[in-house]
LUMLO-208933 format. One record per residue (C-alpha): residue in three letters; x, y, z. Coordinates in steps of 0.25 Angstrom, whole numbers, plus 5000, padded with zeros to 4 digits. Last residue first. Layout:
BEGIN
ALAXYZ;...
END
This chain:
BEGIN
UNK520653334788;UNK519453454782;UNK518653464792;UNK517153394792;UNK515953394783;UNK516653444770;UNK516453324763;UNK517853294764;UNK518053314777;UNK516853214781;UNK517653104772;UNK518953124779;UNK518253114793;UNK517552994788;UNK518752904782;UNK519652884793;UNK518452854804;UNK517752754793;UNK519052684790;UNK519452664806;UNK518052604808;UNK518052504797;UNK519552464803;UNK519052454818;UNK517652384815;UNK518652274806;UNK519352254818;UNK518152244827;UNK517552134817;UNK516352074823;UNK515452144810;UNK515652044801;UNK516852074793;UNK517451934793;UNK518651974803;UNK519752094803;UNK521052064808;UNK521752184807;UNK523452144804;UNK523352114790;UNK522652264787;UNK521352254781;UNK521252364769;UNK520452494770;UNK519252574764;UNK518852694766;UNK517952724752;UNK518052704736;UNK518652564739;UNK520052504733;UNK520552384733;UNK521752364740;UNK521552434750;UNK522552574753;UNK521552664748;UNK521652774759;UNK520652814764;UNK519552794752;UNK518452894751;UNK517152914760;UNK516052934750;UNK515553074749;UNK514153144748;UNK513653274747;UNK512353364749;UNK511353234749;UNK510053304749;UNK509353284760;UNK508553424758;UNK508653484774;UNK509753404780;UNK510753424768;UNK511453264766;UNK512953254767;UNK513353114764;UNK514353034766;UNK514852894760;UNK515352774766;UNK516252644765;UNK516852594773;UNK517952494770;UNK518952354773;UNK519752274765;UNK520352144766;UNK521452084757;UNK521551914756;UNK522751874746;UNK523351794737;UNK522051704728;UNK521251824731;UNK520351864741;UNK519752024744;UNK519052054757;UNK518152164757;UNK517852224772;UNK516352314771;UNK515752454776;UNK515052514769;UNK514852474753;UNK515652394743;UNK515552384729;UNK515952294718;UNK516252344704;UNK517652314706;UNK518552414703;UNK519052414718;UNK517752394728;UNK516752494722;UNK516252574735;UNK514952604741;UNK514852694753;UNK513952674766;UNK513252804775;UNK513552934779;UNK512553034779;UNK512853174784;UNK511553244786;UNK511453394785;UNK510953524790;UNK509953444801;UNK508353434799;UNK508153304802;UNK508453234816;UNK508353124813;UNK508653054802;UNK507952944794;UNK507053024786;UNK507853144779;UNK508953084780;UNK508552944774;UNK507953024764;UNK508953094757;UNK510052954759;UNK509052894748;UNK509552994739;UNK508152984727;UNK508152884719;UNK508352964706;UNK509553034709;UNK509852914718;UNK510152814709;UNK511252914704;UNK512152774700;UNK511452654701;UNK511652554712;UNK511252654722;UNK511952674736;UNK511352594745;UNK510452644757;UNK510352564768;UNK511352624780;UNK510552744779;UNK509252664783;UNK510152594793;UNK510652714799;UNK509252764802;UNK509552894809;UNK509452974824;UNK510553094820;UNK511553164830;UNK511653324826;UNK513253354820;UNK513253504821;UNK514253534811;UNK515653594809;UNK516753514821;UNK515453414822;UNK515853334809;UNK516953264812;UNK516753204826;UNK515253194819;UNK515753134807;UNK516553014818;UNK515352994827;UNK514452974813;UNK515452864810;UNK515352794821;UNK514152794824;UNK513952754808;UNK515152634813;UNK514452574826;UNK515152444825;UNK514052364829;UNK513252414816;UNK514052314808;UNK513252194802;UNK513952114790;UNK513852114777;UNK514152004768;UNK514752024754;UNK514651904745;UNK514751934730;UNK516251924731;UNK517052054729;UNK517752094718;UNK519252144712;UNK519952104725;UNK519251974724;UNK518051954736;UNK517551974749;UNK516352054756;UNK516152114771;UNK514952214772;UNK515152274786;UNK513652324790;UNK513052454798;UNK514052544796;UNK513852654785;UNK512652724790;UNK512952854798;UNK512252994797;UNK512853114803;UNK511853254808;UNK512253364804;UNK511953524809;UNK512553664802;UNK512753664789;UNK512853774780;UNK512453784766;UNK513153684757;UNK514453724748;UNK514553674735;UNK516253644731;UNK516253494735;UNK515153484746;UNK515453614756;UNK514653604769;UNK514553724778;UNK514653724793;UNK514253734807;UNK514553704821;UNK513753714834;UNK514253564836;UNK513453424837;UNK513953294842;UNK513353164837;UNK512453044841;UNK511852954832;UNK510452884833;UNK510152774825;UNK508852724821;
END
């Protein structure tokens, strides 16, 4: 079990989804569970090789990270209440292989809050946990937080990404009220992800991808804190940037 701390405010406010607006909200709590491995996998720069390996990286302390950086963004308009919750049950939910699997199976993501996070009974739940994205238009896909490396008979290119997705989910019926994958930054790799990605710069070294890497931590980290505070804004859950 994990137990995060955050700050809470006497502030309130409504949420708007789209064009429905919700009833008013007063308390959240912020759920994290993006960062617990570094998948690191190599291939053409149409395909990946069938031999991605993952990689331990809790030490880094990213879901902490993260649910510091929605509070800072957060607690201007909600009482953001600290959460005790099993990251790693979160962590294992995958998305389904079929499309709209989950209007027959049920949203696993419903029960977890309802039975894995204390305390219950807040206005609503922000669940943030991994994103899967097609690698170019290959029909590959990537999830979390990974390094790709693309070989061709000229040239070695390196690309790094982290990939999530945010849910809001009413704390009385669980239901999932809206959901949005974080978008790409600024789509400067060469081959493009549905999410913040970035290339390897020639002048950061960046190792095997094993977890030891502080230069690798730096450049997962920086994506995460340029991309959040945009995706907060644009579900309505923090000020417009």
């Amino acid at each position: 079990m994990v137990v995060v701390l955050a700050v809470s405010t006497g502030a309130c406010a409504t949420f708007e989804t789209g064009e429905t607006k919700l009833r008013a909200v007063k308390t959240v709590g912020i759920i994290s569970a993006v960062g617990d491995q570094m998948t690191v996998a190599k291939g053409g720069l149409t395909s990946l090789d069938n031999g991605s390996r993952h990689f331990p990286i809790d030490s880094w302390g990213l879901d902490d990270l993260i649910v510091q950086r929605a509070t800072a963004a957060l607690q201007g308009r909600f009482q953001v209440q600290p959460l005790t919750y099993n990251r790693a049950a979160f962590a294992a939910v995958k998305e389904p292989a079929v499309a709209g699997a989950n209007l027959i199976q049920g949203d696993p993501f419903k029960k977890l809050v309802r039975t894995e996070v204390a305390p219950q009974g807040l206005d609503a739940y922000i669940v943030i946990t991994k994103a899967r994205a097609s690698i170019g238009g290959s029909g590959r896909k990537v999830e979390g937080v990974g390094l790709i490396t693309y070989s061709t008979v000229m040239e070695s290119y390196s690309q790094i990404y982290a990939l999530y997705e945010i849910r809001i989910v009413d704390g009385k019926t669980f239901e999932a009220v809206e959901k949005m994958a974080a978008p790409p930054l600024d789509n400067t790799g060469r081959v493009r992800l549905a999410g913040p990605s970035r290339p390897i710069d020639q002048g950061l070294p960046i190792g095997s991808g094993d977890g030891n890497d502080p230069n690798l931590r730096a450049a997962i980290v920086d994506l995460i804190a340029r991309s959040l505070p945009t995706t907060l804004s644009d579900m309505h859950l923090a000020a417009v940037l």
